[in-house]
C-alpha positions in Angstrom: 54.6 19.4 -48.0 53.4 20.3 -44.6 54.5 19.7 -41.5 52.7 16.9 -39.9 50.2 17.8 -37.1 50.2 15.8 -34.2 49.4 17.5 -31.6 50.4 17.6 -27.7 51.8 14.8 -25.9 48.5 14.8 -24.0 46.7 14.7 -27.2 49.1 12.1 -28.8 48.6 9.7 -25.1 44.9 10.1 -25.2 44.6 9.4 -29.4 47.1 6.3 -28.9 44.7 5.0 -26.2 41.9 5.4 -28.1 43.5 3.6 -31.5 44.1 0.7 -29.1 40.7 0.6 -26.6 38.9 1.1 -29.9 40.7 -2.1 -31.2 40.3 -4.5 -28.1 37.1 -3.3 -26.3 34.9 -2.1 -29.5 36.3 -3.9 -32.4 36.4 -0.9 -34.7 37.3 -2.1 -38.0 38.5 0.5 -40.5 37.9 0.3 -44.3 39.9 2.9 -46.7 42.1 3.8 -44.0 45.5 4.1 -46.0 43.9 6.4 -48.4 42.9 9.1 -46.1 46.9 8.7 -44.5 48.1 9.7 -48.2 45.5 12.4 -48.7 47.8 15.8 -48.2 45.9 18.0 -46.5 44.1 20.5 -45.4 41.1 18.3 -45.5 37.4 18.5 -44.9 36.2 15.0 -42.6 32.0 15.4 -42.3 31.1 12.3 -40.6 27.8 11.1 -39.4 26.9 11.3 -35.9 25.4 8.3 -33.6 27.8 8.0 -30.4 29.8 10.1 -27.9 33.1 8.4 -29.1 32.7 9.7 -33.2 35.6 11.8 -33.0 37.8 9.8 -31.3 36.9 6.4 -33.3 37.3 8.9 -36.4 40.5 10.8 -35.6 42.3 7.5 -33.6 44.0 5.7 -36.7 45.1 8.9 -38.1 48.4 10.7 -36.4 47.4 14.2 -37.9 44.7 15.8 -35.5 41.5 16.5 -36.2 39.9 20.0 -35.0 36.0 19.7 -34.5 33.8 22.2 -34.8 31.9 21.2 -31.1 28.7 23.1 -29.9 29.7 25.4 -27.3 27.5 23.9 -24.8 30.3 21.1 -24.7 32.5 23.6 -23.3 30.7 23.9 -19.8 31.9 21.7 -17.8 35.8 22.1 -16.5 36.8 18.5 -17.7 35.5 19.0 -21.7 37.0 21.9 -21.6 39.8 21.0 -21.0 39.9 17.7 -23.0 38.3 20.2 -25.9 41.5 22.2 -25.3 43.7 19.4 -26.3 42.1 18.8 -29.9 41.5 22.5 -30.5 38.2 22.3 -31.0 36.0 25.1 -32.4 33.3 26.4 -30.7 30.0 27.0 -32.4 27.0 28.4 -31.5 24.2 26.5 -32.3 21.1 27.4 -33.8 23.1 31.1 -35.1 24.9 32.4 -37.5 28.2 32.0 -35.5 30.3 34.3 -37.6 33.1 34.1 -35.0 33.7 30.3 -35.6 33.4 30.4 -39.4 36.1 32.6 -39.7 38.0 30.2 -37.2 37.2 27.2 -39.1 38.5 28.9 -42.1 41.9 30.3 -40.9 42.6 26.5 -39.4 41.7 25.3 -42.8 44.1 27.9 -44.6 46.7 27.2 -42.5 46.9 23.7 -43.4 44.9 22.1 -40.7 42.4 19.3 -41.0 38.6 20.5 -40.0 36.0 18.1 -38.8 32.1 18.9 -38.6 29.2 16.8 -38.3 26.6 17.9 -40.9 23.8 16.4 -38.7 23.9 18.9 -36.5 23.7 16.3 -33.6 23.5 13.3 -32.6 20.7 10.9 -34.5 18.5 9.8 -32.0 17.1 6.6 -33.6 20.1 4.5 -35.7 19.1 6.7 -39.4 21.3 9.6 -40.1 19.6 12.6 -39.9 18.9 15.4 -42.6 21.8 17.2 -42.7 22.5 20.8 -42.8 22.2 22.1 -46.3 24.8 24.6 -45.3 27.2 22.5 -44.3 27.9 22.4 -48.4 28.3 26.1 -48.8 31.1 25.6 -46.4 32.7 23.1 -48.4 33.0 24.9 -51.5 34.6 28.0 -49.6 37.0 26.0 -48.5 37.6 24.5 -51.2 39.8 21.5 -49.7 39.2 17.5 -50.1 36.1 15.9 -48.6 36.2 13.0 -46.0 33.3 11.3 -45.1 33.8 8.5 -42.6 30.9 6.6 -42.1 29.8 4.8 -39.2 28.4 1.8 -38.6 27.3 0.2 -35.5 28.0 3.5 -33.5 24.1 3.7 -32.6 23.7 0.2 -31.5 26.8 0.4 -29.7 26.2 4.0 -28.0 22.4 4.7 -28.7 22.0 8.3 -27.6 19.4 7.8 -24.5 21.1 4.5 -23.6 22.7 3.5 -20.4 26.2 2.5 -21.0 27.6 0.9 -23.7 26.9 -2.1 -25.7 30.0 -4.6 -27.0 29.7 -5.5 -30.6 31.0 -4.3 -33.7 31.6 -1.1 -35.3 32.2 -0.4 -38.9 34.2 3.2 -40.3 34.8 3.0 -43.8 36.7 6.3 -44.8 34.9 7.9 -48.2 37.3 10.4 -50.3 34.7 12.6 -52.3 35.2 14.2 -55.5 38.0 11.6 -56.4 40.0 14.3 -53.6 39.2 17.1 -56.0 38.6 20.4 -54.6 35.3 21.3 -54.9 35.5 25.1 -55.1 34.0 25.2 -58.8 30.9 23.1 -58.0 27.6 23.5 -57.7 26.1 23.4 -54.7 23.2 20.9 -55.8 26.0 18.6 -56.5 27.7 18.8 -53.2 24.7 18.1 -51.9 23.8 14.8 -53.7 27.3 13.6 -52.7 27.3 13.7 -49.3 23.6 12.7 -49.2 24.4 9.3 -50.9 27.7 9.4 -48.8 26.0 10.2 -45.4 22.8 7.8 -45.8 23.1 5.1 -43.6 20.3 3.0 -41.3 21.1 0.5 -38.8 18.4 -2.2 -39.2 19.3 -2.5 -42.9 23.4 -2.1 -42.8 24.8 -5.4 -44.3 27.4 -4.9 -42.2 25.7 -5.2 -38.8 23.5 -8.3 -39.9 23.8 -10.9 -37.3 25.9 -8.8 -34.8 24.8 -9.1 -31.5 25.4 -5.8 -29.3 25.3 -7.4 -25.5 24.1 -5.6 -22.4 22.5 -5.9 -19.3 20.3 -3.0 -19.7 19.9 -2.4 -23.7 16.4 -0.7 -23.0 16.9 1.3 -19.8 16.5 4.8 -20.2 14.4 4.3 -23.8 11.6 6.4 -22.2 14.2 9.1 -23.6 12.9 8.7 -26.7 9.9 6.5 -26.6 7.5 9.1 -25.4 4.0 8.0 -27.3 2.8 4.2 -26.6 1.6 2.7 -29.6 -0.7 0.4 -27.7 -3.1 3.0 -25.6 -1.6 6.2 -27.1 -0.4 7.0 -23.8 2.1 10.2 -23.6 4.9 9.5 -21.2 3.7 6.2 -19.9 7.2 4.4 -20.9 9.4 2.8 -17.9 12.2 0.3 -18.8 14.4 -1.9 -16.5 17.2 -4.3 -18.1 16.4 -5.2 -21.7 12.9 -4.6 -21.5 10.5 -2.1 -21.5 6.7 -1.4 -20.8 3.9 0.9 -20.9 2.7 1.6 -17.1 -0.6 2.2 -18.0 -1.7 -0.5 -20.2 0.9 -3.1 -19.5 2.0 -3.3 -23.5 5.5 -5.0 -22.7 8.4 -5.1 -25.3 12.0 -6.9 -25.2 15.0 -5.1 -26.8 17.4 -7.8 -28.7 21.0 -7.6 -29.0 20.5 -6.8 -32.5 18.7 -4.0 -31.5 15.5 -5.1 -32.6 11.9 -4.5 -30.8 10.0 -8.3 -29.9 6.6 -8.1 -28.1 6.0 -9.9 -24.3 2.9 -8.5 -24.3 0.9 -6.9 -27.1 1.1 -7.6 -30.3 4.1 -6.5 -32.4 4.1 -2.9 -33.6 7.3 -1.8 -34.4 10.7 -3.3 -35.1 12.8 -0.6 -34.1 13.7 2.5 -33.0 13.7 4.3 -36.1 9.8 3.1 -36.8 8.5 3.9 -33.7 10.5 7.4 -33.6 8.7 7.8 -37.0 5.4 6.9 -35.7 5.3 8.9 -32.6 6.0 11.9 -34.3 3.4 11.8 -36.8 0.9 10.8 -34.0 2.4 14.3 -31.8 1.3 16.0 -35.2 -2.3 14.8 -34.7 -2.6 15.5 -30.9 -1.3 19.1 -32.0 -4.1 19.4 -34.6 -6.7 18.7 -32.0 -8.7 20.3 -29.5 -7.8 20.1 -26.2 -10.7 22.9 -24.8 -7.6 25.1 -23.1 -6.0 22.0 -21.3 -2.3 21.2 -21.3 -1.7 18.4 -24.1 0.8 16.9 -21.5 2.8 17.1 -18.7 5.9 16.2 -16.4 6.5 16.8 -13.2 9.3 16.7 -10.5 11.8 18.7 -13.1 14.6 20.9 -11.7 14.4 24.1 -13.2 18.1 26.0 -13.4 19.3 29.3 -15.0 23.1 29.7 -15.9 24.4 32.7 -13.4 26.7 35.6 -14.7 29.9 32.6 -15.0 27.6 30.7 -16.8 27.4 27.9 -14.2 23.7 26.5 -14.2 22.0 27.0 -10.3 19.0 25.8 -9.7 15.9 27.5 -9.1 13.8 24.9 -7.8 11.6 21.9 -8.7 8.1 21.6 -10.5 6.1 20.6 -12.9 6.1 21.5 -16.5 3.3 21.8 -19.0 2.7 21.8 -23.0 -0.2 23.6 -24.5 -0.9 24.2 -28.0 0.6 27.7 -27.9 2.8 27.7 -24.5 4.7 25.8 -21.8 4.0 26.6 -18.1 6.3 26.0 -15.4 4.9 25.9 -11.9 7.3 24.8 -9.0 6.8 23.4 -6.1 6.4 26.9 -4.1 3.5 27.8 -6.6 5.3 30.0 -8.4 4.8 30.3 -12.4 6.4 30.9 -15.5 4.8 30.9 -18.6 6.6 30.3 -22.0 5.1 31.8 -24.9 6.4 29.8 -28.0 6.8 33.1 -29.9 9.6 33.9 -27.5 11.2 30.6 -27.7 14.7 30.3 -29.3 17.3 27.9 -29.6 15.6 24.6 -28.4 17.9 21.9 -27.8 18.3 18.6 -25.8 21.6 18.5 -24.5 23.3 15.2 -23.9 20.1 12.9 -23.7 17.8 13.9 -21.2 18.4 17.9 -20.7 16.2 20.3 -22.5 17.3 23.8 -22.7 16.0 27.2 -24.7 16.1 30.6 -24.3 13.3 33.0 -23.5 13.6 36.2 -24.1 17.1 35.9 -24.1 17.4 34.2 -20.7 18.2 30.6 -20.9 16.6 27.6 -19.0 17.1 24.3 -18.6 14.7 21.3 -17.3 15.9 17.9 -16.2 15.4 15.4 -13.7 17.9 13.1 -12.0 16.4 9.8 -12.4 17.4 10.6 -16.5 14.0 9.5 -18.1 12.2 13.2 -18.8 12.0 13.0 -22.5 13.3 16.2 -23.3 13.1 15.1 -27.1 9.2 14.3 -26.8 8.8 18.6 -25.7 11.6 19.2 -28.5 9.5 17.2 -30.7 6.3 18.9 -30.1 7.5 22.1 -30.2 9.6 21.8 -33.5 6.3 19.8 -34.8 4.1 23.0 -33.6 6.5 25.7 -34.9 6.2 24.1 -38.2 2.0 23.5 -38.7 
């Protein structure tokens, strides 16, 4: 048998605070709990992603540690690195084929450690789990270890991604073994596949689970314009502001309340959506249209009073100034404040991402940017969005 794992006595503090904030503060009942503690490892945990606190609700029941495969993004700030530096985590390069970090993954596996990676890819935006990567289940049968997929439930309504603080209800993580703990190295990969799609799917408006549980906050809805880009009323693109548990289009006055069950109940306006998820749908396939059409060489939106910074030779982001940024059928300008301007040709656009909730970075011609703005409500998902949507017409 191996030896157990535990980890530092800084990782052991911060895991045993976590078991027990976890328990009083965010009532995070575990299902299948004492299976995964008699699974002998190495072991395989994909679990899907909805909150900053995943990995510690995960990993916080369980005295062997989990090491995380974590975008390397998360390492840029002197405070996650460090606290990255206490679970090991492996650094991966998103958007690549990060042949560095495989090979870690694999040697930590090997050795007889336990390997956590969310097959998302990120965070869901919305309360449904998102496609996952296919590749993810090439990696599982090289390794060839058990499967664990801890499920989460509530994590969204609790945490939402472009929320402002967090929300006290109840979360749910039921611990699935796949395989009956089999190694999967002799399977096909179609069959991988089907497992952990039926063992990843999971919405929040339908869970039986979360029925009736009330999530309470002050300000459930601030910062929604994250997210809520499109308004469903007037069409309007980036007309969104929200204050406490409500929200409203500024242009046509469309008003909408945001429940504790994280449900969407007109003030003003009739009733559109019921949630997140629909709307999220919605808008997208409405950015689809607007991408289609004609716009006669004008931008199809715009945001302004962005701070534009570039990562120097440390890889500390400076920035560069402030400006406004806009989204053609083809490009992105960026014009700051001085007049200067940058223009973006999608064909030289790599590696979109929206870091945290509100940051949008991507390399251009191999020099990376990033666009935010302090107040938090630039929806760096809504040029995401339309960019992904445009790449793929």
């Amino acid at each position: 048998m191996l030896k157990e794992d535990r980890g530092s006595l800084v990782y052991r503090s911060v895991r045993a605070f976590m078991n027990y904030f976890a328990a009083k503060y965010f009532r995070v009942e575990y299902t299948n709990l004492e299976e995964v503690r008699k699974l002998e490892k190495p072991y395989l945990v994909l679990p899907n992603h909805c909150g900053f606190f995943d990995p510690f609700f995960i990993n916080a029941p369980i005295h062997e540690k989990f090491r995380y495969v974590v975008a390397d993004t998360q390492f840029r700030t002197p405070f996650m690195r460090w606290l990255l530096a206490q679970t090991e985590a492996i650094a991966i390069t998103k958007n690549t084929t990060d042949l560095k970090s495989l090979k870690k993954m694999t040697d930590a596996s090997r050795s007889g450690k336990i390997v956590g990676i969310f097959p998302e890819g990120l965070r869901n935006w919305d309360g449904v789990t998102l496609p996952f990567i296919e590749s993810t289940a090439k990696l599982v049968r090289m390794l060839n270890v058990p499967v664990v997929v801890p499920l989460i439930e509530g994590g969204y309504l609790m945490d939402p991604r472009w929320g402002k603080g967090f929300r006290r209800g109840r979360v749910f993580v039921t611990y699935k073994i796949l395989f009956n703990g089999e190694k999967p190295g002799r399977m096909k990969t179609s069959v991988i596949i089907e497992a952990m799609r039926e063992a990843l799917d999971h919405n929040e408006y339908t869970s039986e689970k979360l029925k009736g549980i009330k999530f309470k906050s002050r300000k459930r809805a601030e910062n929604i314009e994250q997210i809520a880009y499109l308004c469903p009323n007037c069409d309007s693109i980036s007309s969104i502001r929200s204050r406490g548990n409500d929200f409203s289009c500024k242009s046509c006055g469309y008003t909408v309340h945001y429940t504790e069950e994280g449900h969407f109940k007109s003030i003003k306006g009739k009733d559109y959506f019921e949630n997140m998820h629909l709307w999220n749908k919605w808008q997208r396939e409405k950015a689809v249209e607007l991408l289609q059409n004609d716009h006669g060489g004008e931008p199809i939106f715009s945001d302004h009073n962005l701070i534009h910074s570039v990562p120097d030779e440390k890889g500390q982001f400076r920035v560069q100034g402030r400006g406004s940024l806009y989204f053609y059928k083809d490009k992105m300008e960026y014009k700051d404040n001085k007049g200067k301007l940058i223009v973006y040709n999608f064909d030289d656009i790599a590696g979109m991402t929206v870091q945290l909730h509100e940051r949008l970075e991507f390399y251009s011609n191999k020099e990376l940017h990033r666009f935010h703005d302090r107040k938090q409500r630039f929806s760096a998902k809504k040029i995401n969005d339309f960019y992904e949507l445009r790449m793929s017409l």
